[in-house]
C-alpha positions in Angstrom: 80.6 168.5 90.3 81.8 170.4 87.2 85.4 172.3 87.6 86.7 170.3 90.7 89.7 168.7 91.1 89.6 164.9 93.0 91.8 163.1 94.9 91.2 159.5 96.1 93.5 157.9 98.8 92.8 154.2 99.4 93.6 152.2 103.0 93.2 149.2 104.1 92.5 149.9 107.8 90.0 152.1 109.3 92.3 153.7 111.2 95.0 154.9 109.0 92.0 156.7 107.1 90.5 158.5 110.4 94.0 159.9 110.9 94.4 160.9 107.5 91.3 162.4 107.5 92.5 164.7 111.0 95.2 165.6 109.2 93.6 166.9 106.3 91.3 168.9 108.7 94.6 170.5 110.4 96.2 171.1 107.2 92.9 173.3 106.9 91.3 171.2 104.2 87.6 171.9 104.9 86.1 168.9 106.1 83.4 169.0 103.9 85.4 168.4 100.7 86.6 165.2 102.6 84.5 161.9 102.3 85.2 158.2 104.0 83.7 155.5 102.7 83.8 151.6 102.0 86.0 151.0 98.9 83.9 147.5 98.3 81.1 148.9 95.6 79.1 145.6 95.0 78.4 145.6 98.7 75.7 147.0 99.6 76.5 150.2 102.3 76.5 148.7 105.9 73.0 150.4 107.6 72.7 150.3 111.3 71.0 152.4 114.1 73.3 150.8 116.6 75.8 153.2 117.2 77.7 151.8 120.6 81.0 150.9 118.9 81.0 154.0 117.1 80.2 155.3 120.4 82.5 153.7 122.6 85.6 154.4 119.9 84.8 158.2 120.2 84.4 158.3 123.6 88.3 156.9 124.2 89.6 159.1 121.3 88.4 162.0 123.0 88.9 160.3 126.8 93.1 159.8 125.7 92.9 163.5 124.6 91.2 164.5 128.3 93.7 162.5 130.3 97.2 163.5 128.3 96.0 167.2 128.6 94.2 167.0 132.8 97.8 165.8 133.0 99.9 168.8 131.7 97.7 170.9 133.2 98.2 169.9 136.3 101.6 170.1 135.9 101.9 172.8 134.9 99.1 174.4 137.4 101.6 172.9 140.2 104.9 174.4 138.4 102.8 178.1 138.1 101.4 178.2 141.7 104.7 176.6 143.4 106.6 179.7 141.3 103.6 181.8 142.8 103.3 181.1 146.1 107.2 181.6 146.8 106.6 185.4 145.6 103.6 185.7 147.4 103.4 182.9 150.9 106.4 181.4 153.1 106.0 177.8 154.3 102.6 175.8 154.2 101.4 178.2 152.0 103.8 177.9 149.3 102.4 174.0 148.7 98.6 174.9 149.4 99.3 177.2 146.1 101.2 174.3 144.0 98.1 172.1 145.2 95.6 174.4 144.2 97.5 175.5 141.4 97.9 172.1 140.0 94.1 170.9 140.9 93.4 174.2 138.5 95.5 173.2 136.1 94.1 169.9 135.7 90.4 170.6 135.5 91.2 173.2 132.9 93.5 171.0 131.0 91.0 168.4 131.0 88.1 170.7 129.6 90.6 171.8 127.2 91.4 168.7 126.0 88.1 167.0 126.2 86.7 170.2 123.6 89.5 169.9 121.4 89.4 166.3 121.3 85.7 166.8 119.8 85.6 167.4 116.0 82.7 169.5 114.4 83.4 168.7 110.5 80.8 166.0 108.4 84.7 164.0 107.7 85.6 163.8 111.2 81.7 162.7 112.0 81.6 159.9 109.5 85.2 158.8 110.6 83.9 157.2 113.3 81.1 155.6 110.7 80.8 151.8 110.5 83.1 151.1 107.4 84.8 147.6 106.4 88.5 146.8 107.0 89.1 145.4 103.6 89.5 149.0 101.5 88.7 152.5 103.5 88.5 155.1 100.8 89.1 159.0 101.7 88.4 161.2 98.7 89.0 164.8 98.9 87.5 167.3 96.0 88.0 170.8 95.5 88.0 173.4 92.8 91.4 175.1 93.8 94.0 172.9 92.6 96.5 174.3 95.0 94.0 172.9 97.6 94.4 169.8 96.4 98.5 169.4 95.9 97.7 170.0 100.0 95.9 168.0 100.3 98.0 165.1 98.0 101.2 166.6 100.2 99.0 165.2 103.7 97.6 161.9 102.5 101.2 160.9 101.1 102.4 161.2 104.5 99.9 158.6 105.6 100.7 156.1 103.2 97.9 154.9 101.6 97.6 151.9 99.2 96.9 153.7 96.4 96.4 157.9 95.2 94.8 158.6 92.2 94.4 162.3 91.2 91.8 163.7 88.9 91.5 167.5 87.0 88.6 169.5 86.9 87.5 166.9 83.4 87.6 163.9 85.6 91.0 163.0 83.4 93.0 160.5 85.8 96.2 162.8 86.4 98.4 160.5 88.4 
């Protein structure tokens, strides 16, 4: 498109190019000026209906998410309701409330983390897309070039193989 600036990071693993692409998306680069693809053009695109792996990769992204935040909440559930129930009970009753405050804080925790864990954006979708190992390619276009020196600033951090920058003429900048 006419009047946008592009930049085009390339990896060679899959997985250095999903996280780049959640970074992006928290540096609030819109995710649907962010594309993944296969960086092999005389390939042709790999087409399947099968979608296990894809599946079963999401499923313990967003599982390690729901565990590492179940967990905080329930410490910190316990930590809240022990600190409660000495104000408000004397004995028995102060544990009952770290119990109950931690078995709270767990199950709300692990809601929390298993909605956060779930990513809305077209990028984030097609991260978990089948793509080859050999070259992962994450291009991100926009017409603001601020935007895109963000956007440059994020993927650097990530180290990809290779960054190429182009203006709004499709000039190679850098």
């Amino acid at each position: 498109m006419s009047g946008e600036h592009r930049l085009v990071a390339t990896f060679r693993e899959v997985k250095r190019a999903r996280d780049a692409i959640l970074a992006l998306e928290r540096a609030g680069i819109e995710g649907s000026n962010v594309t993944l693809e296969s960086g092999e053009r005389d390939r042709p695109p790999v087409e399947t209906t099968d979608t296990r792996g894809q599946d079963r990769q999401l499923a313990g992204d967003v599982g390690k998410r729901v565990a590492v935040a179940a967990l905080l909440g329930t410490v910190a559930g316990a930590l809240l309701g022990f600190a409660l129930g000495l104000l408000a009970f004397s004995g028995l009753g102060v544990w009952a409330s770290a119990i109950g405050g931690g078995i709270a804080g767990g199950a709300v925790g692990g809601v929390i983390g298993g909605v956060s864990g779930l990513g809305t954006s077209g990028a984030w979708q097609r991260a978990y897309a089948e793509v080859r190992e050999d070259s992962v390619v994450v291009a991100v276009r926009h017409t603001d070039p601020g935007t895109v020196d963000a956007a440059e600033r994020t993927l650097r951090q990530h180290e990809p193989g290779g960054l190429e920058r182009y203006d709004s003429e499709g000039h190679r900048v850098s």
